[in-house]
C-alpha positions, -999 to 999 in steps of 0.1 A, spaced: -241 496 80 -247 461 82 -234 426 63 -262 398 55 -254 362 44 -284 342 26 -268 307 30 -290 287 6 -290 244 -2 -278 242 -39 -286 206 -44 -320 220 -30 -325 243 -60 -331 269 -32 -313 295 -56 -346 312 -70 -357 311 -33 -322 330 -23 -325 353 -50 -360 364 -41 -348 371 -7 -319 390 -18 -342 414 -39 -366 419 -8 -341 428 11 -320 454 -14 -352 467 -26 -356 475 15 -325 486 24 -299 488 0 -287 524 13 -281 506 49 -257 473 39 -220 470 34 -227 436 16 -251 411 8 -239 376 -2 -255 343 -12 -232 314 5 -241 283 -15 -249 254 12 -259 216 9 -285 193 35 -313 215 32 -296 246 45 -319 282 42 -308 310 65 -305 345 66 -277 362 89 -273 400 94 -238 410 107 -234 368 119 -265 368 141 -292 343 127 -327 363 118 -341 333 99 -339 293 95 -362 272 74 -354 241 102 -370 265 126 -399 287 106 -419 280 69 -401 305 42 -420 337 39 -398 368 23 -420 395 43 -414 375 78 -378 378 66 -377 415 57 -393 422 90 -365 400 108 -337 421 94 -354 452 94 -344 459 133 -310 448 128 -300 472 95 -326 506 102 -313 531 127 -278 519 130 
């Protein structure tokens, strides 16, 4: 079972992005986490952990909730 962190810039208004990444994600593979958690950040911060390894930064890639799913689909399926 695995933990994911979607660390998101409140001063941002990245909530409603959070949020819709969070659904994604449960809808996917709610039967395979411990935990998900929103971790409210500041300076712009978007990324998505699973069990402390990065799968996604905004800095590094555009914000797309498939790409995402996909990312942390290897990490939580089959373990």
């Amino acid at each position: 079972m695995s933990t994911i962190e979607i660390e998101y810039c409140v001063p941002c208004g990245f909530l409603d992005r959070a949020l819709t990444v969070e659904e994604a994600i449960c809808r996917q593979f709610a039967d395979q986490l411990d935990r998900i958690s929103l971790v409210m950040g500041d300076h712009g911060v978007f990324i998505v952990r699973v069990d402390d390894e990065v799968v996604f930064d905004k800095a590094d890639d555009p914000l797309d909730v498939d790409d995402i799913v996909r990312r942390v689909r290897p990490y939580v399926v089959g373990r």
